[in-house]
Residue, then its C-alpha position, 0 to 999 in steps of 0.5 A: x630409839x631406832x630401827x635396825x638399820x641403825x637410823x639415828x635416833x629422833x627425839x621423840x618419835x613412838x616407840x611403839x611407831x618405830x617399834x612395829x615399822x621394824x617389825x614389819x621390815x624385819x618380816x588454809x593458811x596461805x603458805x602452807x600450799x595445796x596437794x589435794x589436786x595431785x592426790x585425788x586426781x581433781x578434786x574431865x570437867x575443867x576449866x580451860x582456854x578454847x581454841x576453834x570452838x566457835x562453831x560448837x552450840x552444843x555445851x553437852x559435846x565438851x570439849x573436840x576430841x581433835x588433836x595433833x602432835x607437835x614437837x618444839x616451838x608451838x607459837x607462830x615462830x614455828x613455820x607449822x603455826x598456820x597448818x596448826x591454825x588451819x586444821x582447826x584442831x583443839x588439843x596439842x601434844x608436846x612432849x618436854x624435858x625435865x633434863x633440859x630444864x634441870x641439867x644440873x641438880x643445884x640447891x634450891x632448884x635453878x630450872x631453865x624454862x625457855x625450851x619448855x616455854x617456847x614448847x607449850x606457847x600454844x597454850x597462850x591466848x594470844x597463840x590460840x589458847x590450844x588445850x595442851x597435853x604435855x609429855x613429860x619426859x626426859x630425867x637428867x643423867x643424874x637422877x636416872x640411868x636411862x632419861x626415858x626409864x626409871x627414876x632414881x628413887x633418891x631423886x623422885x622429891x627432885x621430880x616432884x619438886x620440878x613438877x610442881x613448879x612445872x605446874x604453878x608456871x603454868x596454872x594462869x594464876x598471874x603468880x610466877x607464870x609463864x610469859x602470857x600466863x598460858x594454862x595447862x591442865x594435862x600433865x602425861x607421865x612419860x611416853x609408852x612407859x611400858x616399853x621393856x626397859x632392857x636393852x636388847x640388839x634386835x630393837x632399841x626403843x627407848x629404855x621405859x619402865x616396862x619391867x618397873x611398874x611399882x617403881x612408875x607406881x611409887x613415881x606417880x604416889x610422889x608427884x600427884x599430891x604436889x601438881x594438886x597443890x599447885x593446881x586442883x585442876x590439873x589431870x596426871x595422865x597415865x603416861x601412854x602405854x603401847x599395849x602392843x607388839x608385846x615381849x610375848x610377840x618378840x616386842x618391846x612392851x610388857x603387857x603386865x605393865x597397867x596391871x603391875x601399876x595398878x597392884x601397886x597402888x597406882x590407881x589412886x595417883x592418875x586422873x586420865x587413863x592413855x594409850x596409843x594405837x596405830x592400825x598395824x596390830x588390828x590383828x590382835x584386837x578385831x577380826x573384821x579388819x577394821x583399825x582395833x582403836x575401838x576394841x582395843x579401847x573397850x579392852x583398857x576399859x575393861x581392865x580398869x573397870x576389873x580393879x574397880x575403876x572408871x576413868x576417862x579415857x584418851x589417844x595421844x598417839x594414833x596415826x598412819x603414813x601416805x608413803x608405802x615404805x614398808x610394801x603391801x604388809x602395810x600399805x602408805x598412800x594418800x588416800x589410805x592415810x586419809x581414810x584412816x583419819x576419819x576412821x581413828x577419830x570416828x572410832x575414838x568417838x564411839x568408844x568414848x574417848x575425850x580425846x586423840x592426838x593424831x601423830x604427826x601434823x608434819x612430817x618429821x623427816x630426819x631419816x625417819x622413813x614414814x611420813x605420818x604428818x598431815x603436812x610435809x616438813x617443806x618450808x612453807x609446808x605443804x598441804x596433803x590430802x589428809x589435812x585437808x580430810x582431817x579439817x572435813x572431820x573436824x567439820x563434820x563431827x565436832x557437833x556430833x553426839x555417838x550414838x551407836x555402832x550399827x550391828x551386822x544384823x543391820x549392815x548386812x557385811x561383817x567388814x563393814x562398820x557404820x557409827x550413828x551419830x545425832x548433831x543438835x546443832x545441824x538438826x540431823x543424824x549422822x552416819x559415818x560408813x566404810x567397807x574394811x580393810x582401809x585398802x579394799x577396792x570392794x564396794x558393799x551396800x548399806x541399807x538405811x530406814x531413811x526417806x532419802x540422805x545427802x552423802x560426802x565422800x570424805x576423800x573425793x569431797x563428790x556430794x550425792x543425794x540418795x533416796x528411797x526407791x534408788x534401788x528399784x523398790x519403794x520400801x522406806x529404806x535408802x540403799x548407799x554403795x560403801x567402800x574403803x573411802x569413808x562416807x559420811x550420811x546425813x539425815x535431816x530430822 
């Protein structure tokens, strides 16, 4: 895939990242060093591995929904290892190759696992025992014309038949594991399967199943009852579905792609319905200029529920760059790409999702102009605000229950949201306040039932107490100032 200035290809990236970034043209670990001073001017129930958990009480939370997206090497070989620790993250995604395993078809079966062991080693207790989403993607040039589309139906046993070896490597069952007997549970069925699978010379993401959704239906009917067998616990995942820039709008995305599947049969061969969501298309979810992750969401939701389903739901691909490489259309900068941390993740709470990986946690560099990652791809990498934002979250939300959005009947401001939260563990209610859109220099205010609350810019770090009676009137109510950076409130109970 790549944009039309003909950048070379990077293996992996979004297609529906890349996809939108076109659009728009056309139209603390000790070596992973500090920017912070410089950019802020100072200042489903399994049984799985847990990573970074230690600081959980509440057993009724689960699983931190808090993940990153690496590609390669995920053990300390990797030089990003320590910015993985440090961010305190609990998931991963990966994504793997059948082809790099399976280059040749050969009978019985000859897999070559050292890319795919060296990729999911996070999974190792002794790497952390990080919970691991595993794209899987890639087909051989034998079993498929496009390695991201299709697979030849010839050749769906072939697959099936790698998958399940694929998941008894990787159950932890002692027999024929992988070295250190790592677990992995959640398998992903391709990435943004919905892409158009025709080529056209405007755009040329990845050739997907977009157009195929029975064929992708078929695929999942073939694999799910082999990765059950080879481990009752493991999750097929919906492969994640753009759901945006569609063909209707000039994109690269078929919009009938969920509901082709599910006509198809589909619904009965995946556990954990996915999808992506990037800020850019919040246009065609919300009006309130917000992010759209939680509308977006409710609409999947909907979806699913129309055929009958209730299915968790998770992001495996969510993000936003700290580089303005596209102007003011959609504005990068530190500050930005760190408010919209919180704001992905705090939406992905309210919506109920169990999990969202935010793409990347380095910078992928390569030609490819947007720097998405929470740490740069200098060697030692090199800290931005954002990861220094995203540890903030992690600290502030992991014991945190949602609650409930906060109506505009209560916040006084259409382009403001504010998400209640209730944490057991630190005895509090949370609110988590912003002004939209990300970029905005108005500040509003937020008026609260509360006796006083201390307050953390989640950018600045700067911590305030406010009570009642600071706006002059006595009343039982606690006035906040709000704007684009978000505020996290706390409120003792």
């Amino acid at each position: 895939m790549h944009f039309v200035k003909k950048i070379r290809p990077i293996i992996g990236l979004p297609a529906m990242f890349i996809s939108f970034m076109a659009l728009f043209l056309l139209m603390k670990p000790t070596n992973v060093q500090s920017k912070q001073a410089n950019e802020t001017g100072g200042t489903a129930n399994t049984t799985t591995y847990l990573p970074m958990v230690q600081n959980r009480f509440d057993a009724s939370l689960g699983l931190p929904i808090f993940g990153v997206q690496m590609y390669g090497p995920t053990s300390n070989t990797s030089k990003y290892y320590d910015a993985l620790q440090g961010s305190n993250a609990t998931w991963v995604r990966v994504e793997i190759s059948w082809a790099s395993a399976e280059p040749t078809l050969t009978a019985p079966p000859s897999y070559q696992w050292d890319a795919i062991d060296a990729g999911l080693a996070a999974a190792r207790p002794d790497f952390g025992g990080y919970n691991i989403v595993a794209t899987v993607n890639r087909a051989p040039a034998w079993a498929a014309t496009y390695d991201t589309g299709p697979i030849n139906p010839n050749n769906l046993e072939n697959f099936a038949e790698f998958m399940g070896a694929l998941v008894e490597r990787y159950d932890g069952d002692g027999i024929d594991d992988a070295p250190g007997s790592p677990v992995v549970l959640y398998w992903e069925m391709y990435n943004e399967p919905d892409s158009n699978s025709i080529v056209d010379a405007t755009f040329s993401p990845p050739v997907g199943w977009g157009n195929h959704g029975e064929q992708y239906a078929f695929m999942l009917e073939e694999i799910y009852p082999v990765v059950k067998a080879a481990n009752p616990q493991a999750q097929v995942v919906f492969g994640g579905i753009a759901y945006d820039f569609l063909k209707s709008d000039g994109g690269k995305f078929v919009e009938s792609f969920l509901t082709d599947v599910l006509d198809a049969g589909g619904d009965l061969y995946f556990d954990v319905m996915n999808f992506h969501s990037y800020p850019a298309f919040y246009t065609r979810w919300t009006d309130n200029q917000g992010p759209g992750l939680l509308e977006k969401a409710n609409v999947i939701r909907s979806v699913l529920a129309s055929y009958g389903l209730d299915k968790p739901i998770i992001i495996t691909e969510a993000g936003w760059h700290d580089n303005n490489a596209s102007g003011p259309s959609i504005p990068g900068s530190p500050q930005i790409q760190s408010r919209y941390v919180v704001q992905l993740f705090t939406q992905s709470m309210a919506a109920d999702l169990d999990l969202m990986i935010w793409w990347m946690l380095y910078d992928v560099g390569g030609g490819y102009p947007y720097n998405t990652g929470l740490v740069t791809n200098d060697d030692p990498p090199v800290e931005k605000l954002a990861y220094q934002v995203y540890q903030t979250a992690v600290a502030e939300l992991s014991t945190a229950h949602f609650v409930k959005t906060l109506p505009t009947s209560q916040t006084g401001n259409s382009l403001m949201e504010v998400h209640q939260f209730n944490d057991n563990v630190h005895n509090r209610t949370l609110y988590v306040a912003w002004l939209n859109r990300v970029d905005t220099t108005a500040t509003a205010s937020l008026r609260l039932p509360v006796s006083s609350a201390t307050v953390k810019n989640s950018i600045t770090g700067n911590v305030i107490v406010r009570s009642d009676g600071n706006d002059g009137v006595m009343d039982g109510f606690t006035t906040f100032t709000v704007g684009a950076n978000p505020l996290f409130i706390e409120v003792e109970k």
